[in-house]
N, C-alpha and C positions, 0 to 999 in steps of 0.2 A: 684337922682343919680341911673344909672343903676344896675342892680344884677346883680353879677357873681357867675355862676353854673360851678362848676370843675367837671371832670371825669378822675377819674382813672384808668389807662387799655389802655386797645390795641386790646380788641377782639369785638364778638360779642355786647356786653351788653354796652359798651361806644357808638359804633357806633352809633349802636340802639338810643339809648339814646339821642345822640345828632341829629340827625334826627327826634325825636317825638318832642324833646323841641321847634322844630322850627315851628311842624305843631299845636303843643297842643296854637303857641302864640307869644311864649315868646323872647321877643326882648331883652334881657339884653347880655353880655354877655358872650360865654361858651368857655372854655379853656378842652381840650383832654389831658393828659398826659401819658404818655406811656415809658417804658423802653426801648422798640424794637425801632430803627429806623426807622421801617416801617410804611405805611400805617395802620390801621387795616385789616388784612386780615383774609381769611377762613382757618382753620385748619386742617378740615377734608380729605381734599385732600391730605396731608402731607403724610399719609400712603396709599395712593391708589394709583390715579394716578401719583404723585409726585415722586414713586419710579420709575414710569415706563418709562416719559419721561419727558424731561426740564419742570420746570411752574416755570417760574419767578416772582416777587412779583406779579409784576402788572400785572400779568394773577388772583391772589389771594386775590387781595384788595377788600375791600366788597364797600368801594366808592373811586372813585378815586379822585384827589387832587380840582378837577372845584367842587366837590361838597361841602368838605369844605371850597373851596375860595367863591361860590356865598351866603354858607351862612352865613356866617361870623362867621365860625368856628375856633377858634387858634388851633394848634396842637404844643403842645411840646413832640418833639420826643426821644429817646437816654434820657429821662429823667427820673431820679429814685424818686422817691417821700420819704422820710428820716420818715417822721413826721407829723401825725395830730395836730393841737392846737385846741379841742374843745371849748376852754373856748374863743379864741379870732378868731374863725374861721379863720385860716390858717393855709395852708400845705409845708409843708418845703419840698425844692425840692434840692437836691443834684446838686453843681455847678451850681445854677442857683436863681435867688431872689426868696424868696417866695412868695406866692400867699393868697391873701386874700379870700374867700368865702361867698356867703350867703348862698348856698345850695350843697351840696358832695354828688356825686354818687360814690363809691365804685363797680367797675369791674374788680378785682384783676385774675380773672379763678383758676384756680387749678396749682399746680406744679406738674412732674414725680415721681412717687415715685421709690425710688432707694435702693439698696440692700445695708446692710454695712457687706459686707462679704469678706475675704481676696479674695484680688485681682481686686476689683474692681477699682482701677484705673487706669487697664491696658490698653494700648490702643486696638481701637476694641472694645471698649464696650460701648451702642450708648440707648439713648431716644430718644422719639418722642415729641416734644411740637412748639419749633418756625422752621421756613422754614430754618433756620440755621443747626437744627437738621435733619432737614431733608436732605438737601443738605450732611451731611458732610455723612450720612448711604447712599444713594444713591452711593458718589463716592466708599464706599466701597464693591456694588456689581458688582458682574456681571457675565455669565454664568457660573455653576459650582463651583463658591464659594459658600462655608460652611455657612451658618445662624443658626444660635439657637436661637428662640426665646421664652424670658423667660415670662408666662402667656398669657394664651388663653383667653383674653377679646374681646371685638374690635379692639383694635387698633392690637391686637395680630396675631388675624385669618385674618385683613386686610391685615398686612403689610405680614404672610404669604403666601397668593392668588396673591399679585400681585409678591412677591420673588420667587414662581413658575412659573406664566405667564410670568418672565422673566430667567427662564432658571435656577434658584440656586439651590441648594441641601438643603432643611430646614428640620429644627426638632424642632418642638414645646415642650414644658417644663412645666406641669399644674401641681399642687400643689392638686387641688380637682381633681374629677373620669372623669370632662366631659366637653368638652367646651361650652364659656361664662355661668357658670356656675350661675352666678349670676342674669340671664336675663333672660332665655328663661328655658321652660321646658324641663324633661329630653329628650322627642322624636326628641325637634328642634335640640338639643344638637347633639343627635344622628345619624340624617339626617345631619348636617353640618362635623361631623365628618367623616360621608362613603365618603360626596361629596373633601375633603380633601387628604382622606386620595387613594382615586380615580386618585388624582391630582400630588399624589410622596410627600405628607408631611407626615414627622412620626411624628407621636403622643407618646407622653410619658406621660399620668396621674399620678395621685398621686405619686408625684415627684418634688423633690424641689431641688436649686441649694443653695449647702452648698460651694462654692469659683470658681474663677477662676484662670487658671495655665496660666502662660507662661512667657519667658521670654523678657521685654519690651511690649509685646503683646498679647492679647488673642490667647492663642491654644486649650483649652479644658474649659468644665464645669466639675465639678467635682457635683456629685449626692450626694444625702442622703443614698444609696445604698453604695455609693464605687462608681460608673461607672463613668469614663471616659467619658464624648461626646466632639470628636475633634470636633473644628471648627477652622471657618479663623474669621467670626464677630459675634456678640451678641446683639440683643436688648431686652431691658428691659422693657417687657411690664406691668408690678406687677398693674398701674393702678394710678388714681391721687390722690394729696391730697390738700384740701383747700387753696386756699393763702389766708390766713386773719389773721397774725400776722400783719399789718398793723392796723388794727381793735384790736386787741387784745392789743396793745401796747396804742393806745386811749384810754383806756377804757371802749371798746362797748362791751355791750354781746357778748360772744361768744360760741360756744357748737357745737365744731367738725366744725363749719362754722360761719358767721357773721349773728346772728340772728337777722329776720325782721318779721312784720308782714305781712298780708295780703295785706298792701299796700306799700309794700317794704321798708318802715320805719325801721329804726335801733333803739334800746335804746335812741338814741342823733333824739329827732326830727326834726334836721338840716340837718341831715344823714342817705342817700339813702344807696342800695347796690341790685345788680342782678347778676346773672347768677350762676358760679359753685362755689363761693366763699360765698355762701349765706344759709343759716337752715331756710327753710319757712314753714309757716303753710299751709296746701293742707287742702283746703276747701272741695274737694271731696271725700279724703279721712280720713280726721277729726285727722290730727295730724303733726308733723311736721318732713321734709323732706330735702336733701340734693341731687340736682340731677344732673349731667355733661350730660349737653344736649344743644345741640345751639339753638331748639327752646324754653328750658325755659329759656334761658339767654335773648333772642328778647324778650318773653310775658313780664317778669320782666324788663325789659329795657321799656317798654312801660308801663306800669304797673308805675315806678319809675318816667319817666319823666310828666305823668301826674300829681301824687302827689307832683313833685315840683314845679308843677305849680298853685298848691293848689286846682287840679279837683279832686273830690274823685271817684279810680275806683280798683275795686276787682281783686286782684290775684286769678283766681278763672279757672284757666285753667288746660285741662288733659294736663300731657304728653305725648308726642313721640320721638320716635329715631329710628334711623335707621341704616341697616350696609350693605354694597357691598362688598362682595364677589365671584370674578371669573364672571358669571352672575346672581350672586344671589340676590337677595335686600329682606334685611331680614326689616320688619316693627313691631313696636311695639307703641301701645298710651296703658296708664293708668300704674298702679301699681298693681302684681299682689296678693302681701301679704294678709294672712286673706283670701282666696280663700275655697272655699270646692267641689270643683267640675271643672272639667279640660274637656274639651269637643275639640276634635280634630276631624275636619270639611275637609275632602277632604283624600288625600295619600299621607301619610305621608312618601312615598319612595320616589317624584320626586318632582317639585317644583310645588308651587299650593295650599298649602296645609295653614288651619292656628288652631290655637292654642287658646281658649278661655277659662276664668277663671271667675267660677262664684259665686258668693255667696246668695246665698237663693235666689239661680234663677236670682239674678242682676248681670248683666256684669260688670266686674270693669278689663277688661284688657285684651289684645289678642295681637297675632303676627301674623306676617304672610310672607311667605316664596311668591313671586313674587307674591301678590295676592292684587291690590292695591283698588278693588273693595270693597273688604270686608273690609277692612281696613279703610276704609273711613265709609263706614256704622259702624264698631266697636266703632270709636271715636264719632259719633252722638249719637249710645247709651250709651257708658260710660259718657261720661259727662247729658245727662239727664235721669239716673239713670234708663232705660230700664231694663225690665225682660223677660225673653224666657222662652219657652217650650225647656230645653238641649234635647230630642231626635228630634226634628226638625230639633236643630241645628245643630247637627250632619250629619242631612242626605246632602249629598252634591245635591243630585238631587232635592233638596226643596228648593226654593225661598227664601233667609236670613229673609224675612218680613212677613212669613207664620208663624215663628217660637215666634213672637212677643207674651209676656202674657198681660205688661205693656209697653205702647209707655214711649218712653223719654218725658222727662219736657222741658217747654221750658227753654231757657237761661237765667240765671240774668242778668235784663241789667243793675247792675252797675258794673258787672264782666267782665273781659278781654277775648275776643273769648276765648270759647272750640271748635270751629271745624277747628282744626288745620291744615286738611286734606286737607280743602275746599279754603282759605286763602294762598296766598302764603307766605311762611315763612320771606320773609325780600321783597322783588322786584323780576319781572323774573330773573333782571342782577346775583342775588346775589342767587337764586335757582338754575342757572345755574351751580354755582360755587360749588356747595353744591353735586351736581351729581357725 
C-alpha cells in the first residue's frame, strides 16, 4: 500500500517540500494542507511591491495549480489542522475527515507579533503576514495619509520606503537606538537611517508605544514619554513569533520553536518540520538557532524531504536574507554573534559598501549594501571556514582574493548546499517573485 506524507502550511517550506519529494522518488502519496485558501504564495512582496501596486495571488504563488495537478499533489485549502495523533499517526483536520500519515512535515511559519496595550483593537491598526493583510493596509493608504510604524525591522523600514515612494507621511517608532537593530551593524544602521530619513521618514528611537487613542479608530499613538503621534493608520511591525503550538500540543520538543536536528527530524521520528517554526542545530556555527528566512525555510524543506524519503542529507547550510529598500538591496549570509573584529570594506556614506565580521581572522558573516559581488564571495568563504589578512580587507582598492590567509574547505557532501548565492533559491519563476 502506498505512503501518505502530509504537509502542513502554506508557505515556503510545504512547497518546497512537496516538489523535492517528487524529485528525491517518492510515488506515494502527498497531501498540502493549509489554512489560507490560497495557493502557496511569496510573502515578501507583501510589504514592498504589494503596497505599491495591485499583485494578485496569482502574481504571488510560488507554483501554480498545473504543477500540483501534473504531480499529483492534493491540496487542502481553507483547512485548519486541530490535532496531531502521534501514537496513531493522524491529523485531525477541522470540518473535514481526518487524515492518516506515514511521514509529517510541520511548516507552520511564524505569527505577527502584536501589542496587548489599550487600544489596540481600534480600527487602523494593521500586520503584515497573509496577502489579506496586505490588501486591507494598502486600501488604507494613499498620498498624504498619516503611517506610523511601530518597529524598525524589515518589514518595518520596507513597508516604510515603499509608504514614501508613494507619497504618505510616515514615522517610524523603534524601541532600541537604531534601525534593524538586530541585523546589521551599527554603521549599516546608520547609513539606512540618513538614506530614510533623506526620503521624509521620521525616526523616533528609543521609544515605545504605551496605547492607542481614538474614537472607533486610530488617531494617535501615545509614547512612553507622554507624546502624542497623530496618525490616520498603524502598522505593527514588533516582528514574528513561532507557530508551533501545534507541535507543542503533540508532545514534540519544543524550545521557543519545534526542535529538530540536523536532519530536520523532530523528537517523534515520524515527524519532519522546516522553516521559521523550527530550533535547529547550525552546524556552522555549533549550536542551535531559530531563523525567519525563506531561504532557510527551501534548505530545510529540502533538507526534510530527503530524510522522508529515508536519504540521509545534512542541514548544514549558511544563511542569507536580504532587504529592498527605495534602491537599496541590503544582503547578509552567516551569523554574526561571537565576532571580535568588524572590518567595513568600501564608503560607508553611499551604497557600495559592506560590512564583515570576523573571528580569529575567520569570516563568519557580512552584509552588504548593493554590493552582490562580494557577497557572493562572503558566503563561499563563511561556509568553508576562510580566514583573511582584515587590513586587506578593508582596502577597497585590493582584490577580495588578495586578502586570503586560509582558503575555504571544500563542501560536505552529505550536506545541503552552502553556496546559497550561486544556486537559485527555489526556480528563476519563484526568484522572480522574490525581487
Amino acid at each position: 500500500m502506498a505512503e501518505t506524507f502530509a504537509l502542513i502550511g502554506g508557505g515556503y517550506a510545504t512547497s518546497r517540500a512537496a516538489d523535492c519529494l517528487r524529485q528525491e522518488g517518492f510515488q506515494g502519496r502527498i497531501v498540502l494542507i493549509s489554512e489560507e485558501q490560497h495557493l502557496p504564495y511569496s510573502r515578501p512582496p507583501l510589504c514592498k511591491k504589494g503596497l505599491l501596486v495591485d499583485m494578485p495571488v496569482k502574481r504571488l504563488v510560488l507554483r501554480h495549480q498545473n504543477f500540483y495537478d501534473d504531480n499529483n499533489i492534493e491540496l487542502r485549502l481553507g483547512a485548519s489542522v486541530t490535532g496531531i495523533d502521534r501514537r496513531n499517526r493522524i491529523v485531525t483536520i477541522e470540518s473535514s475527515e481526518p487524515l492518516q500519515y506515514d511521514k509529517l512535515l510541520i511548516g507552520t511559519g511564524g505569527r505577527p507579533r502584536t501589542l496587548p496595550i489599550q487600544g489596540s483593537d481600534l480600527a487602523g491598526i494593521h500586520v503584515i503576514r497573509t496577502v489579506e493583510d496586505a490588501r486591507g493596509l494598502k486600501a488604507a493608504l494613499a498620498p498624504g495619509v498619516r503611517l506610523v510604524i511601530i518597529g524598525a525591522g524589515y518589514i518595518g523600514m520596507e513597508t516604510a520606503a515603499a509608504a514614501r515612494m508613494a507619497g504618505m507621511d510616515v514615522t517610524v517608532i523603534e524601541l532600541t537606538g537604531r534601525l534593524m537593530s538586530r541585523v546589521v551593524a551599527p554603521v549599516t544602521s546608520e547609513f539606512f537611517a540618513r538614506y530614510h530619513l533623506d526620503h521624509g521618514v521620521k525616526l523616533m528611537p528609543h521609544r515605545s508605544a504605551m496605547a492607542f487613542e481614538g474614537a472607533g479608530r486610530v488617531e494617535a499613538v501615545l509614547l512612553d514619554d507622554g507624546q502624542l503621534v497623530a496618525t490616520d493608520v498603524v502598522l505593527v511591525a514588533a516582528g514574528n513569533i513561532p507557530e508551533y503550538r501545534l507541535a507543542a500540543d503533540a508532545g514534540l520538543e519544543c524550545e521557543g520553536g519545534i526542535v529538530v536536528d540536523d536532519r530536520c527530524r523532530t523528537s517523534d521520528p515520524n515527524i519532519f518540520a522546516a522553516g521559521d517554526c523550527t530550533r535547529h542545530p547550525s552546524v556552522r556555527y555549533g549550536r542551535r538557532i531559530q531563523l525567519e528566512s525563506v531561504d532557510n525555510a527551501l534548505e530545510q524543506a529540502r533538507v526534510a524531504a530527503a530524510g522522508m524519503c529515508g536519504r540521509r542529507v545534512r542541514h548544514a547550510h549558511v544563511p542569507w536574507f536580504w532587504s529592498d529598500q527605495y534602491d537599496l538591496k541590503l544582503q547578509i549570509v552567516g551569523l554574526s554573534d561571537g565576532f571580535d573584529e568588524v572590518i567595513v570594506r568600501g564608503d560607508a556614506d553611499k551604497p557600495g559598501f559592506t560590512v564583515w565580521y570576523l573571528k580569529d581572522k575567520e569570516v563568519i558573516s557580512m552584509e552588504a549594501v548593493n554590493s552582490p559581488i562580494d557577497f557572493v564571495q562572503a558566503g563561499r568563504w563563511i561556509g568553508g571556514g576562510a580566514k583573511v589578512d582584515a587590513q586587506i580587507l578593508a582596502d577597497a582598492d585590493r582584490h577580495l582574493d588578495e586578502a586570503v590567509l586560509v582558503p575555504a574547505a571544500p563542501p560536505d557532501p552529505l550536506a545541503s548546499s552552502t553556496d546559497a548565492m550561486v544556486e537559485a533559491s527555489y526556480d528563476r519563476h519563484l526568484a522572480g517573485r522574490e525581487a
